[in-house]
N, C-alpha and C positions, 0 to 999 in steps of 0.2 A: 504493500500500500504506500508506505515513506515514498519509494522510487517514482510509482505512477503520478503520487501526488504532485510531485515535483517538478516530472517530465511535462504534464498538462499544464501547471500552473506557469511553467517557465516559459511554454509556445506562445503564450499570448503577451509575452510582457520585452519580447524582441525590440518592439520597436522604442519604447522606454529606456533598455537598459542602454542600445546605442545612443539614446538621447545624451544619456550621462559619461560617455566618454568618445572622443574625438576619431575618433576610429569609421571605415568605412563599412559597410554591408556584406563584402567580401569576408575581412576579419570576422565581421558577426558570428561567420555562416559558423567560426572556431568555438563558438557556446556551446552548439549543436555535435559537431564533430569531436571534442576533446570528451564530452559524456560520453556519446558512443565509443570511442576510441576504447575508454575508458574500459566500457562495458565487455564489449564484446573480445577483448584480445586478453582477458583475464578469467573468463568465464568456465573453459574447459579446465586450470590447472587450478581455480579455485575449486571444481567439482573434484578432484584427484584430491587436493587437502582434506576436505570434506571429510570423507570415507578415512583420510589415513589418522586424520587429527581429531576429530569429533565433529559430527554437522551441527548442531547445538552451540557450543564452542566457536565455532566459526560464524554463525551467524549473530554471536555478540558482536562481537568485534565489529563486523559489518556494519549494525546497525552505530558501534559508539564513532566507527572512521564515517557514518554516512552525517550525524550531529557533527562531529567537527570540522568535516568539508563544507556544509552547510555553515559553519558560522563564521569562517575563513571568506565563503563566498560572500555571506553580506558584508562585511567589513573591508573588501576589497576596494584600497585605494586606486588600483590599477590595473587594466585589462586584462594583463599579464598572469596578474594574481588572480583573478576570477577564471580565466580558461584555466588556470592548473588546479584549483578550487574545483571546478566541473569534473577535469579530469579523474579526479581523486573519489569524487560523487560516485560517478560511472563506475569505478572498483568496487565502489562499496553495491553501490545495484549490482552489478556482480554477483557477488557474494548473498545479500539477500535474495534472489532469484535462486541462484542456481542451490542453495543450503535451504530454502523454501519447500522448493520441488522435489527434493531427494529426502526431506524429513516425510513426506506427504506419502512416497513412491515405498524407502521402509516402513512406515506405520503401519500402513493399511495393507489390507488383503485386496486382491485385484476386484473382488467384491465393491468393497466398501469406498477403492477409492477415487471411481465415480464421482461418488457424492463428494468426496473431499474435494475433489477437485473444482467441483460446481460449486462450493462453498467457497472455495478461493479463489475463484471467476467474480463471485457473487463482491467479494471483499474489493478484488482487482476495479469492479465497474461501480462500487462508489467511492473510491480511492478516484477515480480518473471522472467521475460525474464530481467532484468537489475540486478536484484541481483548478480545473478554467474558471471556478467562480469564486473561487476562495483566489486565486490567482487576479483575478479581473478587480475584484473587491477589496484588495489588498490597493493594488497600485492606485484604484479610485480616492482612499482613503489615505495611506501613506506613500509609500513610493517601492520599488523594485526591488530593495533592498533584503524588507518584510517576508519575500517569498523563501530567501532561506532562512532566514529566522525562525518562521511557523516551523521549522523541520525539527526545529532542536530541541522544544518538549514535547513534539510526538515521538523522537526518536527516545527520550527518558522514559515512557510513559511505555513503549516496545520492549525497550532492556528489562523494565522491570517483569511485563508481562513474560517474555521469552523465558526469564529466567524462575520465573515461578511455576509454570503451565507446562513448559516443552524439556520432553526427557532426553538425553545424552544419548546418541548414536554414532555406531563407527564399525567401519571394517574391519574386525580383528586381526583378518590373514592380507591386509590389504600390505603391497608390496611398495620398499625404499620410493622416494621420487627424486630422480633426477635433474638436480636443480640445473645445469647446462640445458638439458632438454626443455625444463622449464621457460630457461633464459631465450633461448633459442625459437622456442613455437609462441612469446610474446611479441617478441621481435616483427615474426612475421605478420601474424595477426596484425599490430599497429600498423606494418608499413600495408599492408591491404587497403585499411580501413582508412589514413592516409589518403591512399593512393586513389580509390573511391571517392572520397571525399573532397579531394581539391583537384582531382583530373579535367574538371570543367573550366577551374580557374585557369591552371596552368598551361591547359591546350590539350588537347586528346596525344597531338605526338610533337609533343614540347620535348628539349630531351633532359627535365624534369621528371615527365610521366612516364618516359623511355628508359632512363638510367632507376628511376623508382620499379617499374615493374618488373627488366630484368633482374633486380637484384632479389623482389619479393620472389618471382617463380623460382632463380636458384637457390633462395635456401628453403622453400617448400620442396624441391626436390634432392634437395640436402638431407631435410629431416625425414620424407618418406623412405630416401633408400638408406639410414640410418637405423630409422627408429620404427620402421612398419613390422617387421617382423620381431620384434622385442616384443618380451612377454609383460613388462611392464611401463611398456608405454602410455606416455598420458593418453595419447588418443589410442583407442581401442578399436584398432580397425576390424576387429572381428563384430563391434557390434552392428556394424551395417550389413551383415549378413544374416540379421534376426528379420524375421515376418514384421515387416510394415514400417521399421525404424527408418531405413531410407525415403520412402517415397511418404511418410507421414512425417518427418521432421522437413524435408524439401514444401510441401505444402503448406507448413508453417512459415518456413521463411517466406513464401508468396503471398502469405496473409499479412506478414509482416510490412512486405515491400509495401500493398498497398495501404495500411493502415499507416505508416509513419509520412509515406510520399502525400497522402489524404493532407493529414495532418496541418505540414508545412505547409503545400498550395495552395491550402482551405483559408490557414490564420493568419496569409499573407494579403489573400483573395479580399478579405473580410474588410480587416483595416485597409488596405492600400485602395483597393477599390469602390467598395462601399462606403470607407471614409466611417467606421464601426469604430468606438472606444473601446477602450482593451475590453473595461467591464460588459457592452455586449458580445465582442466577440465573445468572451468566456460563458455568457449565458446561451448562445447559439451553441456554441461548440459544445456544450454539458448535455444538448440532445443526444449525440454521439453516445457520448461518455452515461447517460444514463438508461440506455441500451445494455450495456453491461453486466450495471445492478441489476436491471428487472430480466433481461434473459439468461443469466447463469443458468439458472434453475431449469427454466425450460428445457436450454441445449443440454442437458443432462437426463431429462424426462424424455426427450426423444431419442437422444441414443440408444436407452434401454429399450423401443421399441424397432427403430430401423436400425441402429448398429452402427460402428463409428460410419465408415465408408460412405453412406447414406446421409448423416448429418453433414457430412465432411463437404461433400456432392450440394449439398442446399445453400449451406453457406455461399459456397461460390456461385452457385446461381442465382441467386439472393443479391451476391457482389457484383455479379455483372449487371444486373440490371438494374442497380443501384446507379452503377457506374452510364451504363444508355443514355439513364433520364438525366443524369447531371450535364454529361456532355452535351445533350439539343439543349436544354431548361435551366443551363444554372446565369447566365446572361440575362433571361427575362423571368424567371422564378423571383418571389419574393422570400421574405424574411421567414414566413410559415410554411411555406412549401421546402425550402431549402431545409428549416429544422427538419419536416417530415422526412427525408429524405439522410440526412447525418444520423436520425434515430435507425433509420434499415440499414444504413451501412452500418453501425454498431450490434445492430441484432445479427446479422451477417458475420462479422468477425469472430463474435460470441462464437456461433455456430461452426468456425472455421479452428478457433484456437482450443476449444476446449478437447473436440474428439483426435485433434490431430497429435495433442499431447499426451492425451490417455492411450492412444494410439502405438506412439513411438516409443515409450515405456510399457508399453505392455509384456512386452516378453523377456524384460532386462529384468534378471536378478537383483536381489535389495544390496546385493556386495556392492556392485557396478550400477546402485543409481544416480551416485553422487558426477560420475565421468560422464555418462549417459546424458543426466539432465544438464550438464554444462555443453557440451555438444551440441546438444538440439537447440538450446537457447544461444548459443556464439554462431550457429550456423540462421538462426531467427533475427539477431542483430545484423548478419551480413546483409542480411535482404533486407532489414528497416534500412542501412546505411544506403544501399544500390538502391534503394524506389525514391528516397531523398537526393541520392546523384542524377536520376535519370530527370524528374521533375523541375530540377532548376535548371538543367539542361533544358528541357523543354519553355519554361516559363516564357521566354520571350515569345513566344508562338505563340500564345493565349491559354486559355483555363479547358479550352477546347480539346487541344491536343493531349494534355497531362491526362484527363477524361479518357478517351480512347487508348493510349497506353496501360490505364489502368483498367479497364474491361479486357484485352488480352492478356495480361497478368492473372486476372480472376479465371479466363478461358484457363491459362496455363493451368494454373490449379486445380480447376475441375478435372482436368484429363490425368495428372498428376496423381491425383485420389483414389485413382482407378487400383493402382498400386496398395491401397491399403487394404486388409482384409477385413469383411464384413462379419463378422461375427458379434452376434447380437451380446449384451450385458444382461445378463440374468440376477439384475438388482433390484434390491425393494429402496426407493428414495421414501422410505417413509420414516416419520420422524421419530 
């Protein structure tokens, strides 16, 4: 929830926080990119600590480094200091995610955890339904500053919870980690995410983006012909050989691409075009985001009857034709059409993220959930990162085009899906 809250409340407060330092929109884009950076190129060897160190254990830490990065960011006298502030954020999202997910994946019986999961869907969409408003109402009242601040007694208020309510887990037989490997599959992850990230600024074959990608593919094929056949490699190439983890964690990152490229185009769309205060943007944007709270459940209630596969499939149909009406209608749509429209794309996501996750864990032992769920989520950030690259790429073209790229994204997905096996949940969600 900390994380979501953050990520929603801090998309709307962009053009604000550029207010208060001299800096161009280029730079800006570095708020955006140093979280994710953050995120996602730490997310698989934080799932390997997990398992080796305690997930519980680790997910304090998380939450007390996501309060201190939070309170460094408000207090940042300097641009400098706030993108490394972000930076440090995104580890700590990290860490919460992926120590979230793997506490969730041992606890429960594949039974049972469905429901957990719908429950933490449930948490996730009014985490991210308060964000833009609590975000918007923030800067209306004080100033941009505020949005990390709120972080620092809900992160108090987490520690204390975690440490009272959540029991201690760990891989007893879980194997040494290799901190050079470590060092090494960090490395590349950033210089990816990086490379995704500023390849528009820099020029597609600038030879920034030329001497950056050759360098990222040799040492991704440094660590593969290194470390793929070790038995204790972080990344665990044997699990892509399990039923559904491939092509259900791939469909997540396509729900990703279009839920974060949405995001950006939408809260840029809002204010720059509509000429929207933060505080409406955040109250439009909270349609979205209050799709979450109220479909968790749902998309949980339906899997038990069609099966992931099925729900998986609706989502993205649901996404594209989300995506249709936006592209003809969002130019002459109004303020209540447009919310109706951010609430199905959020009920849509719902439907995409939740089975694709119970999905890709399903056949992953409780030893290997903690690798497992850093995996599925650092390969989910790649796709939020790339549907963010592809979009401002696009943006000079209109809101038109970002639209129709994002309806073949949703296509991709649906076909995608086909890959996952249907087999129905024989759960009772009853209370």
């Amino acid at each position: 929830m900390l994380a979501c809250i953050d990520v929603m409340a801090v998309s709307v407060a962009l053009n604000n926080i550029l207010s208060s330092f001299p800096h161009s929109s280029t730079e800006l884009e570095w708020l955006l990119s140093s979280y994710m950076i953050g995120t996602a190129a730490f997310l698989i060897t934080i799932g390997r600590l997990a398992d080796h160190f305690g997930r519980r254990r680790l997910l304090l830490i998380g939450v007390i480094l996501f309060g201190l990065s939070s309170a460094f960011a408000g207090f940042s006298p300097y641009f400098f200091i706030l993108i490394v502030s972000r930076f440090f954020q995104g580890i700590a999202s990290a860490i919460l995610m992926t120590t979230v997910i793997s506490i969730i994946t041992h606890s429960y019986s594949p039974e049972a955890r469905v429901r957990a999961l719908a429950i933490w869907g449930l948490a996730l969409g009014v985490a991210m339904a308060l964000g833009p408003l609590a975000g918007g109402l923030l800067l209306h009242i004080t100033n941009w500053r505020f949005i990390f601040f709120i972080n620092i007694p809900l992160c108090i208020y987490a520690y204390l919870m975690i440490f009272r309510v959540v029991p201690e887990s760990q891989n007893p037989n879980a194997l040494p980690i290799d901190w050079y490997e470590a060092l090494l599959l960090n490395f590349i992850f950033i210089g990816w995410i990086v490379l995704l990230s500023e390849m528009t600024n820099w020029g597609w074959l600038s030879h920034s983006s030329i001497l950056l990608f050759l360098c990222c593919a040799t040492l991704s094929l440094l660590y593969y012909k290194k470390f793929a056949q070790k038995p204790a490699a972080i990344i665990n190439f044997s699990l892509f050989q399990l039923p559904n983890f491939l092509s259900a964690t791939l469909s997540g990152a396509l729900s990703y691409f279009t839920m974060y490229a949405w995001l950006y185009i939408y809260n840029l769309y809002l204010q720059q075009q509509l000429h929207l205060s933060a505080l409406r943007t955040g109250i439009w944007m909270a349609f979205f985001s209050l799709a979450f709270a109220l479909c968790s459940r749902l998309s949980a209630k339906i899997m038990t009857i069609f099966g992931n596969r099925r729900t998986l499939q609706l989502g993205f149909c649901l996404m594209f034709c989300v995506f249709i009406l936006l592209g003809f209608f969002t130019s002459r749509a109004n303020l209540i059409e447009l919310g109706f429209l951010f609430f199905m794309l959020g009920t849509a996501i719902v439907f995409a993220n939740t089975p694709s996750i119970n999905s890709a864990l399903q056949y992953v032992s409780k030893e290997k959930a903690g690798t497992a769920s850093g995996i599925v989520f650092t390969i989910r950030w790649l796709g939020g990162a790339i549907g963010v690259t592809v979009v401002a790429l696009e943006q000079p073209f209109g809101i038109q085009i970002c639209c129709w790229t994002l309806c073949l994204i949703s296509l991709l997905g649906f076909l995608c899906s086909f890959g996952v096996k249907n087999a129905q949940e024989n759960i009772s969600l009853e209370r």
